[in-house]
N, C-alpha and C positions, 0 to 999 in steps of 0.2 A: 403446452403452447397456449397463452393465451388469447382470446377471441380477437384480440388487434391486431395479433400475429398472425392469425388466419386468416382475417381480411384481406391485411395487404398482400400474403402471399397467394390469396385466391385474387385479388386484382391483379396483381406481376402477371399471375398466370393466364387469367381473361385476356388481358391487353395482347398478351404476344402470342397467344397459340391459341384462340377459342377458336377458330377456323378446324385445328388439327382435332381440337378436343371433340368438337362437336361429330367428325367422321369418323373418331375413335369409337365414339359411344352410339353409333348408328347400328351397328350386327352384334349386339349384343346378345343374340338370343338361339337357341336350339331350336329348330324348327322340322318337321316333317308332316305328312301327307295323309298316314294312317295311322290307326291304335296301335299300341305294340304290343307284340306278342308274348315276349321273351324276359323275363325279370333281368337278367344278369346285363344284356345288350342293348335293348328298345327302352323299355322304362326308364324314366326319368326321376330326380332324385331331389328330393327338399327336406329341410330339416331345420332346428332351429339352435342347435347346438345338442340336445339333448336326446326329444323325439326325431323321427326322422318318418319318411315313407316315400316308397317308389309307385307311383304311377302310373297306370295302362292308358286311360284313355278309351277305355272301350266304348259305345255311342249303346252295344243292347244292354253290357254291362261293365261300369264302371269298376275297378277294380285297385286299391292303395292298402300292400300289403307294408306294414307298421313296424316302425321298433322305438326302442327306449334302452339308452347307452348302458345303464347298470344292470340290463338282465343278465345276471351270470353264474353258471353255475357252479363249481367248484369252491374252495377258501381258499387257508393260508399257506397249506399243502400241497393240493389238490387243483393244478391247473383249471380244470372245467374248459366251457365253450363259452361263447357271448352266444343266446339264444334267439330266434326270431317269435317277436310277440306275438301279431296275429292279423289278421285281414280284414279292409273293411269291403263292403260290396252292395252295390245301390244296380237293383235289376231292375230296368225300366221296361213298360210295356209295350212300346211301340217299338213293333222289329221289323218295321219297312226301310227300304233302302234308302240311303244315305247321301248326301254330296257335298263338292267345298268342304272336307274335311281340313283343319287345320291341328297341330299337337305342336303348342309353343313354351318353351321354359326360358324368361327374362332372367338372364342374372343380374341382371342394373339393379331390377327390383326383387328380385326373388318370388317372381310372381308367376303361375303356371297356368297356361291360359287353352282352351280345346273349343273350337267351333266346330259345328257344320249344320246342313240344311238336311231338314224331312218332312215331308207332306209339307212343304215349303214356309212350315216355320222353321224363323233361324234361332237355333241355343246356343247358348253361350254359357262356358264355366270359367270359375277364375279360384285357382286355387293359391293358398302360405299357410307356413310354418311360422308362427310369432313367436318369439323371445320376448317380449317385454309382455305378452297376456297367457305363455303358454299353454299354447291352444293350436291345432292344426283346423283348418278353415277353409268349408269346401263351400262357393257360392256358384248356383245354379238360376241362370236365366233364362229367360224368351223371348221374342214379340210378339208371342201372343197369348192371351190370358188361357189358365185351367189348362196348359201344356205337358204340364207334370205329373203324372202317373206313374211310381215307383215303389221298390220294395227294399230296406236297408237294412242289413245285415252284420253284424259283431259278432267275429269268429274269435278263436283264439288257438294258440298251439300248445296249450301245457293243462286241458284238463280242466278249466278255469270252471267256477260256479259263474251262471248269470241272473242277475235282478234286473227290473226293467218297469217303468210306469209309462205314460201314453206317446210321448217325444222322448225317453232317454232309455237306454241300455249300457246295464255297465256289466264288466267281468271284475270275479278277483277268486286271486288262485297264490299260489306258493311252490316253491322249486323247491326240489329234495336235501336242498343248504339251509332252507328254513327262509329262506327269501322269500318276501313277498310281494304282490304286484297287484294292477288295478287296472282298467282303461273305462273310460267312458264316451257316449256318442250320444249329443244331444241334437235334435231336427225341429228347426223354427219354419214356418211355411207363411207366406203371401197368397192369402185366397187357400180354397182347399178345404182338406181334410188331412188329421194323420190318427191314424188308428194303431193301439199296438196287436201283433197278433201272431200266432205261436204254430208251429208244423213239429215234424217228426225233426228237423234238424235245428229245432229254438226258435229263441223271439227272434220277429221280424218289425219291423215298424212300418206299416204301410202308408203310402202318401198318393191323394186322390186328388185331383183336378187342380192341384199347385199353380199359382203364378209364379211364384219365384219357390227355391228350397236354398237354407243352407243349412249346412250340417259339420260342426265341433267335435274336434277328437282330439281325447287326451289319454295320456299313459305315465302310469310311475311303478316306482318302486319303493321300498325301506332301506334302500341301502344307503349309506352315510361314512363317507371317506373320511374314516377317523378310525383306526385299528384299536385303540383305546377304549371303543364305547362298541365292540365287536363288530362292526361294520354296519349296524344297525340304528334305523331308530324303532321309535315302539311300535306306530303300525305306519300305514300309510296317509297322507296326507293329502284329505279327500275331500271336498266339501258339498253339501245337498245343494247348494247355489252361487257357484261357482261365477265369479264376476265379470266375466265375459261375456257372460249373458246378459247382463247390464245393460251394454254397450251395442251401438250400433254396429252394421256391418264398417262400415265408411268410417267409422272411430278406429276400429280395429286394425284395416287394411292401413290407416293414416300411420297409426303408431306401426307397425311392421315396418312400413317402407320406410319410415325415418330412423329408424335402428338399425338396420341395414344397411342402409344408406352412408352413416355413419360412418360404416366401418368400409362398405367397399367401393365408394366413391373418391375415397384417398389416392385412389391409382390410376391414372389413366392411360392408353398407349396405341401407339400406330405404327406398326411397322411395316406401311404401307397400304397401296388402296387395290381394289378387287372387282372386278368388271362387273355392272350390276345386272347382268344374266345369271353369274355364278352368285349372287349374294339373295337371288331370287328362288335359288333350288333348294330341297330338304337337305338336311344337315350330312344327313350319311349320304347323299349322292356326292355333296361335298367331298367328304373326307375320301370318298372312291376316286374323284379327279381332280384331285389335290394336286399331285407332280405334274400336269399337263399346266394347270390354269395358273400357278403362280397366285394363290388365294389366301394373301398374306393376312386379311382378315382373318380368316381362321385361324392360321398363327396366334395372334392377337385374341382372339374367343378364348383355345383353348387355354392360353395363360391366364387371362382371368375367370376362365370356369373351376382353374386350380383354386385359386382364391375364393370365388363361388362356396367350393366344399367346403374349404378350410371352416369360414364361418359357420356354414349351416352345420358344421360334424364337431366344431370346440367353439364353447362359449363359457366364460366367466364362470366361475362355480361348478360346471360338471365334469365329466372324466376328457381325457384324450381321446382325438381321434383313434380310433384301429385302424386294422387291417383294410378292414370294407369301409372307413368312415365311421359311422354308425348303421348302414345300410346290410341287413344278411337278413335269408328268407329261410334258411337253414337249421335245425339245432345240434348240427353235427357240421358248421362252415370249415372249409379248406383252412389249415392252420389256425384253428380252431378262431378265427378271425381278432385274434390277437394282439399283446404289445410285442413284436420280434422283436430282441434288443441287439441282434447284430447288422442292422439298416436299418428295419422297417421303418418304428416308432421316430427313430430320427429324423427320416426322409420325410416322413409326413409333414416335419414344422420348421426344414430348412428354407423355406418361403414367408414365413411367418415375421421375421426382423426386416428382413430387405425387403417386402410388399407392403411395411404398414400395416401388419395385422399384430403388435408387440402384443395386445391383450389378450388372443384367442392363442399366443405360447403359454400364456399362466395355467390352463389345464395341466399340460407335460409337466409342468415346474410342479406344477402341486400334485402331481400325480406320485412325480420323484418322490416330494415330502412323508407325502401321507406313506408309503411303503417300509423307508427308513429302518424301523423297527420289528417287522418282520425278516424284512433281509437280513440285518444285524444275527436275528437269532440261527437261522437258514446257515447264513453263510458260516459264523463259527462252528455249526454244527458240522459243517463238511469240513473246511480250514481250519484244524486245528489253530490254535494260540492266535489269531487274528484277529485284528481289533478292524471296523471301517464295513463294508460291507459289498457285494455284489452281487449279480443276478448271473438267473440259466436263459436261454434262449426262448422258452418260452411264457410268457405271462399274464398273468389277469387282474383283475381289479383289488382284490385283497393282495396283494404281496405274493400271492402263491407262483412259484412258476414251476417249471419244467423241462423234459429234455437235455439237450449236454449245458454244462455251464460255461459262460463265456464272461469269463473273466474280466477283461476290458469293460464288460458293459456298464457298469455303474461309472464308468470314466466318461465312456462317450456322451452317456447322461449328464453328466458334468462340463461338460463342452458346453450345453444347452442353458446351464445355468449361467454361465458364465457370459456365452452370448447375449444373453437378455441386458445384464446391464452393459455389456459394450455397446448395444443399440441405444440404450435408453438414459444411462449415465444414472440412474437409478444407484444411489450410494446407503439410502437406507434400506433399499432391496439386495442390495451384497452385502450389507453389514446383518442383517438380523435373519436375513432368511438364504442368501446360496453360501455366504463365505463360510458357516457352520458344515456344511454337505462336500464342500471340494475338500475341508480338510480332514473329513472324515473317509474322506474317499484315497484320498492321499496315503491316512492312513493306513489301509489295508494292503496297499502297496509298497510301504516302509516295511509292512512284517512279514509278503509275499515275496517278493522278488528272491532271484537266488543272486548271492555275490560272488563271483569265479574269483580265482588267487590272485587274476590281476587287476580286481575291483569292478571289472565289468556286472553291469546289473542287468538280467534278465529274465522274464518269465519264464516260470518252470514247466509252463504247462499250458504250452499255445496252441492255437488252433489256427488257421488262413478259412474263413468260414465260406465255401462250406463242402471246404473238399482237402487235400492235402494232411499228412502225416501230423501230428501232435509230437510236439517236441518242444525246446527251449529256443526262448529268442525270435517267436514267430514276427515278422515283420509288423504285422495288422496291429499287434502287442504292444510290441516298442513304439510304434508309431502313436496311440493314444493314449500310452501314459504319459510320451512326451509333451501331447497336448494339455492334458492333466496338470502336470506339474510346472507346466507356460503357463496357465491360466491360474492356478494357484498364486505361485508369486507373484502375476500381475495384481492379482485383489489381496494380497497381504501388500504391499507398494500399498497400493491405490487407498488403503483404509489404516496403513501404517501401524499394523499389528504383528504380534505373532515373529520376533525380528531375527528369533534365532535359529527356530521353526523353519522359515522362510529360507532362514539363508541352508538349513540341512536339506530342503526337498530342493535349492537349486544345486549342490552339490549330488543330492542321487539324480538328478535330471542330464548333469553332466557325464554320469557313467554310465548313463543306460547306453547301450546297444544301440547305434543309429543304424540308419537304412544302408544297404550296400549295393555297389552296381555289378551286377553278374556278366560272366562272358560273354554274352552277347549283347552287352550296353544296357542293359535292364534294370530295373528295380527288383533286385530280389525279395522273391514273397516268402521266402525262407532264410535263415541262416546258411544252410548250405545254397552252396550254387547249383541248384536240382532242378531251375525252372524249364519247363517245356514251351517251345517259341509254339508251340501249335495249339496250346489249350485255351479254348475258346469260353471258358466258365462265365458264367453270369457276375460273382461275385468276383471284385478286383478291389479287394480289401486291403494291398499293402501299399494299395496307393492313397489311404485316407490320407497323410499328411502330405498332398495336393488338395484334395476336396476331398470334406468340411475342414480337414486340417490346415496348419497355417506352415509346416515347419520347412514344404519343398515351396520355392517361389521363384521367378524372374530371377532374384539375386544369387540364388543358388543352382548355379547355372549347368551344373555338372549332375547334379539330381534331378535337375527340374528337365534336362534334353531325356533324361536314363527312362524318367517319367512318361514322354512322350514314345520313347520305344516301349518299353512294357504296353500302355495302350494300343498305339500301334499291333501287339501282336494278340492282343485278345479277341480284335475284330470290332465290326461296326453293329454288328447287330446281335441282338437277345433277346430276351422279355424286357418286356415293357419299362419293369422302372430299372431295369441294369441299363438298359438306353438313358433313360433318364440322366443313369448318372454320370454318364460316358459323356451327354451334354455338357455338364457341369466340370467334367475333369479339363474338357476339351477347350472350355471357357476359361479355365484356372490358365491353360495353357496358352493363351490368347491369342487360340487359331480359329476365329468364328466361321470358317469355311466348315471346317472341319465340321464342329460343333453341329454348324447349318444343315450339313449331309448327315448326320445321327437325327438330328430335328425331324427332319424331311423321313428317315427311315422309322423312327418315333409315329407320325402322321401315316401314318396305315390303316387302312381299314380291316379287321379281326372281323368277318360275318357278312353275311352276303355272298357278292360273288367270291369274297377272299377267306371262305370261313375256314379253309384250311390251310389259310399261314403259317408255310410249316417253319421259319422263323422263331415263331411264336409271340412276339410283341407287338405292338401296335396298340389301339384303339376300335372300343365298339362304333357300334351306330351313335352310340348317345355317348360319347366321348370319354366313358371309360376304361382308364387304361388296361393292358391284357396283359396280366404276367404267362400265361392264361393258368387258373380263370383271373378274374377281373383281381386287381391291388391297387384301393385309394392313392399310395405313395409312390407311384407313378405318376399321377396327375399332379399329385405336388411337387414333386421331383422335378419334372418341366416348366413348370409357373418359377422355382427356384431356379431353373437355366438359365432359362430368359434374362429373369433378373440380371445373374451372373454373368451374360454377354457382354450387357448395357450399362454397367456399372460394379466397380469392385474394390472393396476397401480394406482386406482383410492383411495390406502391405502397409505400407511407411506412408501411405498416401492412397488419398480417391483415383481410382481410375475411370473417368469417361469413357465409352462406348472400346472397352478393352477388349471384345472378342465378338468385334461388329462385321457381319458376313456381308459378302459382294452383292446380297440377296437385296438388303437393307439399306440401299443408299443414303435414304432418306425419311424420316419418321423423329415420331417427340415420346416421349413419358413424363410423366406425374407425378410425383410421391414415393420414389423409392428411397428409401431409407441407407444410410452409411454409417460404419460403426464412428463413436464419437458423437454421437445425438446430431446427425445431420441427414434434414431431406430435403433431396435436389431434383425440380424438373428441367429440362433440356429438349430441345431439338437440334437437330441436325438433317444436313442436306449435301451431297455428294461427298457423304463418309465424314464429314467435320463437324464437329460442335460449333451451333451460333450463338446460343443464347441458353446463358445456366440461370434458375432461382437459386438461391438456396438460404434455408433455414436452419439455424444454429437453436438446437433447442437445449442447448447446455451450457454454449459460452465457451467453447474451447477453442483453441485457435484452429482453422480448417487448412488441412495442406491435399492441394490438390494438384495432379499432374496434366498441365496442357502445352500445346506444342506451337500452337499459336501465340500472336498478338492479341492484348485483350488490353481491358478496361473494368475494374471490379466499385461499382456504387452499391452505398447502401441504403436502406428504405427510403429517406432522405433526399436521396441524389448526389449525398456525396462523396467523393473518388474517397476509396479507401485504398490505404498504402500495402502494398504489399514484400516478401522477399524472396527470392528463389534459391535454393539449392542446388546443391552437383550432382543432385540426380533430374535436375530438370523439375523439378515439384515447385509449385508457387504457394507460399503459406501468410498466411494473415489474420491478424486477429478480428475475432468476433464477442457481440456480447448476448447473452442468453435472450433467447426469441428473439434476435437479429433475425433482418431479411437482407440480403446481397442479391443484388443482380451483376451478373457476369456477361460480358459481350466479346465477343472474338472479331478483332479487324479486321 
């Protein structure tokens, strides 16, 4: 898009909604009362894509236990864990009582802020995670001078050696793969003194009669996502003066927020307003009386807290989020806090295209890349004579994985590739780097599949994950290789290659094994009709092609009701992100009531008075979802609902406000994205759409379905012509970084 593109689409948008925008971005923030106690529930979480750290807030002692995405131990083999690095810990002197405590996490800015009063001076911290200086940056204030009397502390969890001169302390240590690591902690002080100085448990760095303190914290590793050069560089990448120190504070903080900002100011949204007694209380009293207050704000937080993560846990050049994000205190984490390849990894970044985050997908995508080669040798090792490649369920950063293998997965990954450029129309990005990967993937399923005598194709060796009998033609199966070999063809079309190729994967696309409705109107999740109307599993895998899949829709009206029964009988509640995804089915199905009631059931409080939600899903205090324990892909999983309520393109055409609940009369959004390089803001008010932007960042002609009278101008102000179709869809051409505004009569 270029910057004149922006302009006028940030004017369109001033002019007609800055009222809505500005209430959107008013409770943007996590707020509570007192320190927390609890790593997994209380603590709060920032990162900058790579390192990350959760948060206590302590006032005797301040406590930011650390990570850094490539700690991993295991290779190519060898599953391993993602490990937790280490802790940092600044013990202040003064342990008189306390007041006016505040513990605030801004996601506008990504700024984590904690006050309160003692002996009636007031301090002040302001903490970020920068990406553009990586550096974690903790700034400590007062009003009143020589406040500051502390002790700083650099732990670590693997054994580390430590070196240390009068302001810095660093560790470096090595994991039993031959990995190696590093962190450092530097302390600049305003007035004062700092001393370093040494006990039975290490250096400490002592800081005396400070006016102000802050304190720099960093962490790496040698690890280098290239299986080619052993996943290795030569050491660590460490420097005695490190250029952040350069820099002011106020340099520093300037450049964070603008890189941030960047990216999550794209989005804006309101699905209504929240009485300001309830927008005055801590976050978790909220989420306790959520179903009483109608505290649509929240709603609206927790969507863009999803987006929050996203950024802070994948940024440009380093790994995928996991299981935790980047966030585990553990070195033995629940699922080894992993890439699952039968949901997890996926759910993480189906938020990622429709919110505007297209750049924080390119970890996953490179993730895909970098493994290639590993899997390749993996998988022919178990699949005999098979060419293409796939993964086991569980996996890490080299290629290694583990556990049963799930077949499908290298497909579903390919869904992903695929998506990127129908967001983005990206044609040098299909041609050089995903159109190589889907037909490699295709391939493995040209020499997998078994052919029955009457040409029917299906998997020899399914699974419904993560329950049910293993057998041939499992539904979950058929369903995404279908999607597989849809998207294959559509990028051999789209890049006009490969023609005869093309035309063999849509001939096996046509005899694969489709979905079947079982005796009691259901999607069967098996080839036989064995399904049980009473099992309530978390996983409801043979419904992917509803969601992320495209193949059950509106038009297919006989699968898409059969769709709604099978949901129907799994039930409304689970963990965390099986909710999540129940949102997003219930959205495909364009019953946003529905959808609303899983939202609302989603919106639980997991701790406190409800710590034994026997359920199991829900939300901590600090907005972490609860599979329990806690999964990142849950909270993206609902940022991805949302989305999917309020807009949905994955048919013949955009749909506006497709699965908008009774909840929602009235509210606007910002920057969601539609496949076809198209982002549209809108409001509406007594359920109708008033007023659409929308920006054409490819040039293709937009077919969108509204039900109204309208009028479509472009940047200009002039009436552009449009035509309509029998399905009710209005289409018109557009040209590249076009703006349209749309008005409904």
């Amino acid at each position: 898009m270029t910057k004149n593109t922006i302009a006028a689409c940030t004017l369109l948008g001033t002019l007609l909604f800055s009222n809505t925008i500005a209430s959107a971005q008013e409770d943007l923030k996590l707020h509570y009362t007192s320190p927390a106690k609890d790593w997994m529930t209380e603590a709060l979480p920032m990162g900058n894509g790579r390192m990350g750290a959760m948060i206590f807030g302590g006032v005797d002692q301040e406590h930011l236990q650390f990570n850094e995405q490539s700690l991993w131990t295991g290779d190519e083999k060898e599953t391993g864990e993602y490990q937790a690095f280490g802790d940092l810990y600044i013990n202040f002197s003064n342990k008189d009582a306390f007041a006016n405590y505040s513990r605030d996490l801004e996601i506008s800015s990504s700024i984590h802020r904690i006050s309160y009063v003692q002996n009636d001076v007031l301090f002040n911290r302001e903490y970020f995670c920068s990406f553009p200086d990586k550096v974690m940056v903790l700034r400590f204030t007062a009003n009143k001078q020589n406040a500051y009397n502390c002790k700083i502390r650099l732990t670590d969890m693997h054994k580390a050696t430590f070196s240390a001169s009068n302001d810095h302390i660093a560790s470096s240590g090595g994991l039993s793969n031959n990995l190696l690591y590093g962190a450092d902690v530097y302390v600049k002080t305003e007035g004062g003194q700092t001393k370093l100085m040494q006990d039975t448990a290490g250096y400490f760095i002592s800081v005396s009669n400070a006016n102000n303190l802050t304190i720099y914290l960093t962490a790496t590793t040698n690890y280098l996502q290239d299986s080619k050069k052993g996943w290795r560089t030569a050491g660590l990448a460490r420097s005695s003066k490190p250029a952040f120190l350069q820099k002011t504070y106020e340099q520093l903080k300037a450049a964070h927020i603008k890189d941030y900002k960047a990216l999550f100011d794209r989005v804006q949204i309101d699905l209504g307003s929240t009485d300001a007694a309830t927008l005055q209380q801590s976050t978790d009293k909220r989420i306790l009386a959520y179903k009483k207050n109608q505290d649509h704000q929240l709603e609206g937080l927790l969507f863009q807290y999803g987006r929050y993560l996203l950024i802070s846990s994948s940024r440009k050049g380093g790994l995928p989020a996991n299981l935790q994000g980047l966030w585990n205190n553990s070195n033995t984490p629940p699922w080894r806090s992993d890439y699952h390849s039968n949901i997890n990894i996926q759910m993480n970044y189906w938020l990622a295209e429709p919110t505007n985050l297209s750049e924080l997908h390119l970890p996953f995508l490179d993730y895909i890349n970098s493994i290639r080669d590993v899997r390749k040798k993996a998988t022919s090792d178990y699949y005999k004579g098979v060419r293409g490649w796939t993964v086991q369920t569980e996996n890490n950063i080299y290629g290694g994985s583990g556990w049963k293998w799930n077949p499908p997965g290298s497909a579903w990954y390919g869904q992903h590739l695929w998506e990127h450029y129908d967001f983005t129309m990206d044609k040098a990005y299909l041609k050089t780097f995903a159109y190589p990967i889907l037909k490699e993937i295709c391939e493995f399923w040209e020499d997998h599949l078994k052919r029955r005598p009457d040409g029917t194709l299906v998997t020899p060796d399914g699974w419904s994950p993560e329950q049910g009998p293993e057998e041939e033609g499992v539904t979950y199966d058929q369903e995404i290789i279908y999607d597989l070999f849809t998207n294959y063809i559509a990028a051999a079309d789209t890049l006009k290659v490969d023609a005869s190729y093309r035309q063999h994967v849509y001939e096996m696309r046509e005899k694969l094994l489709k979905p079947k409705i079982g005796k009691w109107g259901q999607i069967q999740e098996w080839e036989t009709d064995r399904d049980d109307s009473t099992n309530r599993h978390r996983h409801a895998s043979h419904l992917f092609a509803l969601h992320p899949g495209k193949q059950i829709t509106p038009e297919t009206s006989a699968l898409f009701n059969a769709a709604r029964v099978s949901l129907n009988a799994r039930g409304d509640l689970a963990t965390g992100w099986s909710m999540a995804w129940k949102i997003n089915f219930w959205a495909r199905l364009l019953d946003g009531n529905h959808a609303y009631k899983i939202l609302q059931n989603f919106i639980t409080l997991v701790g406190g008075a409800n710590i034994n939600y026997k359920e199991g899903g829900g939300i901590y205090p600090n907005l972490f979802c609860a599979h329990p324990p806690f999964q990142m892909d849950g909270n993206f999983g609902y940022t991805a609902a949302v989305a999917e309520m309020l807009l949905q393109s994955q048919s013949n055409a955009i749909r506006l406000l497709p699965a908008l609940p009774d909840a929602w009369p009235t509210g606007f959004v910002k920057g969601l994205r539609a496949r076809g390089g198209f982002e549209l803001s809108f409001n509406w008010k007594s359920a109708k759409v008033q007023t659409i932007n929308i920006v054409s960042t490819s040039g293709l002609p937009c077919k969108i379905l509204l039900n109204d009278k309208f009028s479509i101008k472009d940047r200009n102000g002039k009436t552009v012509k449009y035509k309509k179709g029998e399905d009710g869809a209005m289409e018109f051409a557009t040209v590249k970084n076009g703006v349209y505004t749309i008005e409904v009569i």
